[in-house]
N, C-alpha and C positions, 0 to 999 in steps of 0.2 A: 338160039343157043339151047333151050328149054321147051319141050314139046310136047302134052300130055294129051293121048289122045283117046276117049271112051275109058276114064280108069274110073274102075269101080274097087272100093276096098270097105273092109268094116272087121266089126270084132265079133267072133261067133256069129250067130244069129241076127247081129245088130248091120246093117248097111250103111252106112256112113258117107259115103261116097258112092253118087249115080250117075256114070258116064259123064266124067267130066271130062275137059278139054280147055287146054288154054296153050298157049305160046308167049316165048319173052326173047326180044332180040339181045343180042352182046350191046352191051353199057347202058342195058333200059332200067328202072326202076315198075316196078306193076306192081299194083296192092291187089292184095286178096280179101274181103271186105265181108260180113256177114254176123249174125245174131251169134249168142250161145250157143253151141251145138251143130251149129252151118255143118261142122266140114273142115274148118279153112288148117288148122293144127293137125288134124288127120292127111290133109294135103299134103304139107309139110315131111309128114313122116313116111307115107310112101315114096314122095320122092328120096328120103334120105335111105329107105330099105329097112326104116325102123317096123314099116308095118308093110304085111306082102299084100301088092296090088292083086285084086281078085279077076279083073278084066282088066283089055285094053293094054295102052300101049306107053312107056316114059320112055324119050330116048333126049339125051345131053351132048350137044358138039356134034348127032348124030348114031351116038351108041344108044344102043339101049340098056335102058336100067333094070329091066325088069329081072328077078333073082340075084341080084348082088345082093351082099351083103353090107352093112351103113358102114364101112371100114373100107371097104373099095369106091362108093359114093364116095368116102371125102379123099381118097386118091386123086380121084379126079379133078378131083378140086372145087366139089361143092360144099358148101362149112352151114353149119345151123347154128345160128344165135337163139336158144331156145328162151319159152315162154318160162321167167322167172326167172331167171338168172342162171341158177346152177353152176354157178362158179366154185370152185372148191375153199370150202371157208378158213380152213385151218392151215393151207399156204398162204404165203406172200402174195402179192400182189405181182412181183417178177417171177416166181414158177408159174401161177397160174400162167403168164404170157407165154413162159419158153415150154408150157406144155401144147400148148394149142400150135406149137412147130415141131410136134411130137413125131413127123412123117416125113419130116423136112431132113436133106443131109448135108445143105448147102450152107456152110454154115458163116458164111460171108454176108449173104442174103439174109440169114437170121436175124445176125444183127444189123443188120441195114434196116429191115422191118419193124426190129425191136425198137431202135432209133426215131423211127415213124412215128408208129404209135404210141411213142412216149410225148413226139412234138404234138400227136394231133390231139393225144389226153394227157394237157398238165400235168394235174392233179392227180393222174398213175405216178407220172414218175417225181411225185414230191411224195409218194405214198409207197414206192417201189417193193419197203421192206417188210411193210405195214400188210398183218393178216388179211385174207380178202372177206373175212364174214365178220369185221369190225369199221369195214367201207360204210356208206351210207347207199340207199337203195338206188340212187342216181350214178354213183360210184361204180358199186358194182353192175349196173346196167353197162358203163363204159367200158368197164373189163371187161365183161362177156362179149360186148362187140371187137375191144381190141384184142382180144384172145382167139376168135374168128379169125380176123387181118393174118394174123400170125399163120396160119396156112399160105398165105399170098392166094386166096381162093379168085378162080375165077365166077363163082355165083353165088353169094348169101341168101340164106333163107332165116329171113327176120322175124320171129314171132313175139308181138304185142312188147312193144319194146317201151311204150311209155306207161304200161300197165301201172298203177298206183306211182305213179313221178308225180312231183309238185310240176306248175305249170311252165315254172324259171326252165327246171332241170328239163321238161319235155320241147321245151324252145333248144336245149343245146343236143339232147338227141337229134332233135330234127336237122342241126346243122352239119351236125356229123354224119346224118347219112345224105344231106346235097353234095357235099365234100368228097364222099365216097363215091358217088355221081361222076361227078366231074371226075375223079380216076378213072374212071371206066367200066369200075366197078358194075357188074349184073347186080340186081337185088330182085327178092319176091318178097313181097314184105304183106306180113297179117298185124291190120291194126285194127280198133276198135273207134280211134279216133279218128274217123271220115274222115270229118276237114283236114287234118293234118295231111291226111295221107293221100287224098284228093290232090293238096297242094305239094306233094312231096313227086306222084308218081308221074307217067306220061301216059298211060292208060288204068284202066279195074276191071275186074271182075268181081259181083257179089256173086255169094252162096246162100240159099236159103234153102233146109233141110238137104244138102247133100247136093242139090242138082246147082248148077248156073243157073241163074236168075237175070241175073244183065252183065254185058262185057260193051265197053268203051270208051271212049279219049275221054281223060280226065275233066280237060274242058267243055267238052260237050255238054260234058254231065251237073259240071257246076255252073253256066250257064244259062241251065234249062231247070226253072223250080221245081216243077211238073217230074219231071226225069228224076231227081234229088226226091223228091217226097216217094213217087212208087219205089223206087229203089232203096233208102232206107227208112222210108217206113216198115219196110219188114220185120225192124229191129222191135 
């Protein structure tokens, strides 16, 4: 579905990204795995067209990404749950959702989706009217994912999604994206917490300063101590 191949990107001067490459099939989950500074959020944003790839090649479903624009990215139906929420604080809890269907004109499908994400996060819809920047940080995590949904995407790209969550709240993140899984749902997903996401994906990739450092089956890799210690010992 996802195919990144020799992309090089950075900001000015700075190189951020060295020939990378990876691939993610339709309904995989793949972490993107690395220190401070790897990479793995600069990944992120070229593939969204947030940042222009300097080398190499992105192509989705088979198109290529390269020069769109992050507006025609989520066209296609790639959505980014970004690093920090970023939800809009001074809506509801329900605009925030039916903005994140802002592209959408189906509007039968709106709310059928809308409906969804209400069953798959309770506590949205017991909060539906309720400001989003008076949620709790575990809260508005779930709205930034169910705000995603609401494109009906077919590929998320999940950035650091249990970043400062208590360990309860980062247990129901985690279920929410196996659940997402089992839809069918694609994900690339950048976490910090390994083990989680060890246990969440079917394959990884680490980044260490910008280049690939290891790509393989999740299991392999928790398996093998040796493999688990060079690989993030980097951190």
């Amino acid at each position: 579905m996802l195919e990144l191949q020799g992309v090089q990107a950075g900001y000015g001067s700075i190189q951020a990204l060295r020939d990378v490459s990876l691939h993610i099939a339709e309904g995989e989950i793949v972490t993107l795995i690395g220190g401070n500074g790897a990479g793995k959020s600069t990944t992120l944003m070229t593939i969204c067209g947030l940042l222009n790839a300097q080398a190499g090649e992105i192509r989705f479903a088979g198109a290529s990404l390269r020069g769109m624009k992050p507006h025609e990215v989520v066209g296609l139906g790639i959505v980014q749950v970004p690093e920090g929420r970023r939800i809009f604080p001074q809506m509801s809890v329900l605009e925030n959702l039916q903005l994140g269907a802002y592209l959408r004109r189906d509007r039968d499908g709106i709310r059928r989706d809308l409906d969804h994400v209400m069953e798959l996060f309770p506590i949205l819809a017991q909060r539906r009217q309720q400001a989003g920047g008076t949620l709790s940080g575990g809260e508005q995590q779930m709205l930034a994912i169910a705000r995603a949904l609401m494109l009906n995407p077919d590929l998320m790209l999940v950035d650091e999604p249990t970043e400062g969550l208590a360990p309860i709240i980062v247990k129901e993140v985690a279920k929410v994206l196996e659940e997402l899984s089992r839809e069918k749902i694609t994900i690339l997903l950048v976490e910090q917490n390994a083990k989680l996401a060890l246990n969440l994906s079917s394959r990884c990739y680490v980044l260490s300063d910008g280049h690939l450092f290891y790509e393989g089956v999740c299991n392999v890799v928790k398996q093998d101590p040796d493999l688990m210690k060079r690989c993030f010992g980097i951190f």
